[in-house]
N, C-alpha and C positions, 0 to 999 in steps of 0.2 A: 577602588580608583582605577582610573583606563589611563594607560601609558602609552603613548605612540610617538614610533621614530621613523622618518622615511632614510632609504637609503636608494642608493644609486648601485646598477652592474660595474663590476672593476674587469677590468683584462690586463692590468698589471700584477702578473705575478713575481712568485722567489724576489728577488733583489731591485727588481723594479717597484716592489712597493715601497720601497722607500722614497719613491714619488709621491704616495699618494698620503704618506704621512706627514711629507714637506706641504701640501696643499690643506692639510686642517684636517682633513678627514680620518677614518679608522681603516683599513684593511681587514675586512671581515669574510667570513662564511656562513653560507644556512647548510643545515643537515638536518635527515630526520627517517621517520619508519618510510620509506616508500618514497621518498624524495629525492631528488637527486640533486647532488651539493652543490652549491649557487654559490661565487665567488660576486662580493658586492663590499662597497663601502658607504659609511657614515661620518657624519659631520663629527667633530671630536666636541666641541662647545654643547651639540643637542644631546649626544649621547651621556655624557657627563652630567648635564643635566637628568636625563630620565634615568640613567642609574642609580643616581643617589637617592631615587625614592622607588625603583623596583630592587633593585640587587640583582642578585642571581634566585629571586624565588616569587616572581610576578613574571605573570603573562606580561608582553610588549604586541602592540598591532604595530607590526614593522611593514610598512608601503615601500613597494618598487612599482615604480610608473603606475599601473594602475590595478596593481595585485595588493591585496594585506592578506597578510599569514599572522595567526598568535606564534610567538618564538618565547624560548625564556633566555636569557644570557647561562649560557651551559660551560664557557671558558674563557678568560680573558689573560691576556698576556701582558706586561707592563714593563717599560722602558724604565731600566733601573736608573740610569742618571736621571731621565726628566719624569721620573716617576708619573708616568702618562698611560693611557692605553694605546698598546700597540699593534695587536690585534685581539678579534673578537671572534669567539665559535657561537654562533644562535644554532639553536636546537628547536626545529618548527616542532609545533604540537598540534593532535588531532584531539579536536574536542571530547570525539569520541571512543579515544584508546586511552587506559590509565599511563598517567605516566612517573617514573620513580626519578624525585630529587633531595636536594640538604633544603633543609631549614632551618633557619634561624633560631635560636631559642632567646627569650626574653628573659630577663630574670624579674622581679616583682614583689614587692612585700620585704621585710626583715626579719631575719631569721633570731629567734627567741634566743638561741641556742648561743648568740654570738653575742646578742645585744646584753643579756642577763647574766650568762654564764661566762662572758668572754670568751670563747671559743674560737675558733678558725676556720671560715668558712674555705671550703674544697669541692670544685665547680673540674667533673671529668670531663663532658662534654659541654661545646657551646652552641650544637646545630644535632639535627638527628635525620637520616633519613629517612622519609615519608613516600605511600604509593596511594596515588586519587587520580581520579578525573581531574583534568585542568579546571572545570569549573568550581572544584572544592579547593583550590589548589590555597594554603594560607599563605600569606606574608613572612609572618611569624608567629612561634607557638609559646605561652606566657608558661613562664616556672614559678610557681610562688612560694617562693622562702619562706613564709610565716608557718609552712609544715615544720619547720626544722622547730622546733623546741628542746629537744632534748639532743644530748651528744649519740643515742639508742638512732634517731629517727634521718630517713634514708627516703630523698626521691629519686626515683628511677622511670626507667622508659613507662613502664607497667601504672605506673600511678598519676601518669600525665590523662587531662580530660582533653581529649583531641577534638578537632572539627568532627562532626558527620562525614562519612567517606573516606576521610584519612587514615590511612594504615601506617603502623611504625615497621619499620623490614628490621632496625636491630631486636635483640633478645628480652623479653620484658623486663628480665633484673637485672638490665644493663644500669648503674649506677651516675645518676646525673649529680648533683649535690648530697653534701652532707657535712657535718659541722666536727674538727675535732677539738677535742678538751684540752686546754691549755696544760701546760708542761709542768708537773709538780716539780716542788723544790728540791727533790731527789733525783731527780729526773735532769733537772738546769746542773746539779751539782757533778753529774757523770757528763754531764755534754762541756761543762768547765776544765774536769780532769783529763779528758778524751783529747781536748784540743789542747790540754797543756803539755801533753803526751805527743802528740803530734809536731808541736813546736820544736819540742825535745831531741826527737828523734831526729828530725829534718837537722838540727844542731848538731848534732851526733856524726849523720855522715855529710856534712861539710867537713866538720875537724878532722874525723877520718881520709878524704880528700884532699886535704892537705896538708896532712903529715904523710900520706901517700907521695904526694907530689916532691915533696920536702927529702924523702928518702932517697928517690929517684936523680933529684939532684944533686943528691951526696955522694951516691954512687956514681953518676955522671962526673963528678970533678975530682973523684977518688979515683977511675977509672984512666 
């Protein structure tokens, strides 16, 4: 799918953009290999719009006046009370130089291991980073849970079937899913004891603290 967002040159910078966020727009920047950074804004309604179906891992054809560049959304910044964006980093890309970002990972399928055995499924990564040409570049990359059958079995970087072209940068047995086995009744019985212990203790020095306390004032009125 082709994403495109036009955007306009800004010359309000530092604290003047808070003009151009009262006007609807974003406060953004381009960067890139060989580029020189281009301060520009966007519509806050368009951009919100084509975010929510590139993310940060889809080309955008972003137009000024009568330039398009592919960019991918590389940083975004967000207004913590009106939970909006407040500014935007685009990252131009060259079709022709690979380039390294996150992806998404999907999850898919149900794991044997949880459904049969009850187990607990444990999800280390949600995104992994990837190095391709933009034109291989995925959306996202599917993990399918139906490997997991047993509490033994373990998906990792290493055992994902990638696009054509896509390279993983982390370590093959980097660790993405895996399922553990529910807690024997020996196991629930010491985690019972552990926190009754704990309860205990925390009891322990309160009353301690205030027979402390209690001395203190004895002496203070004896005193």
């Amino acid at each position: 799918m082709i994403y495109a967002l036009a955007a306009q040159n800004r010359t309000e910078t530092g604290r003047r953009s808070k003009h151009v966020l009262a006007e609807g727009m974003i406060p953004a920047v381009i960067y890139g290999h060989g580029v020189e950074p281009q301060s520009i804004k966007v519509h806050q309604s368009e951009f919100r719009k084509v975010y929510r179906g590139a993310g940060m891992s889809s080309l955008i054809d972003l137009t000024i006046g009568s330039n398009t560049v592919k960019v991918i959304v590389k940083e975004m910044q967000v207004d913590r009370v009106q939970m909006t964006p407040a500014h935007i980093d685009f990252h131009q890309v060259r079709m022709d130089e690979k380039m390294t970002t996150e992806i998404p990972l999907k999850f898919i399928g149900e794991a044997a291991a949880v459904r049969v055995l009850s187990g607990t499924l444990i999800t280390n990564l949600t995104s992994i980073e990837v190095t391709c040409l933009p034109k291989d570049l995925p959306h996202e990359i599917e993990v399918d849970l139906s490997l997991l059958a047993t509490f033994d079995d373990v998906i990792t970087i290493g055992s994902l079937t990638l696009p054509t072209g896509v390279t993983a940068t982390h370590e093959a047995d980097s660790v993405i899913a895996t399922v553990a086995a529910p807690l024997t009744e020996e196991q629930l019985k010491k985690l019972e004891e552990s926190e009754v212990g704990d309860v205990t203790a925390i009891k322990t020095e309160a009353e301690e603290k205030k027979a402390a306390e209690a001395a203190k004032k004895a002496d203070e009125e004896a005193g």
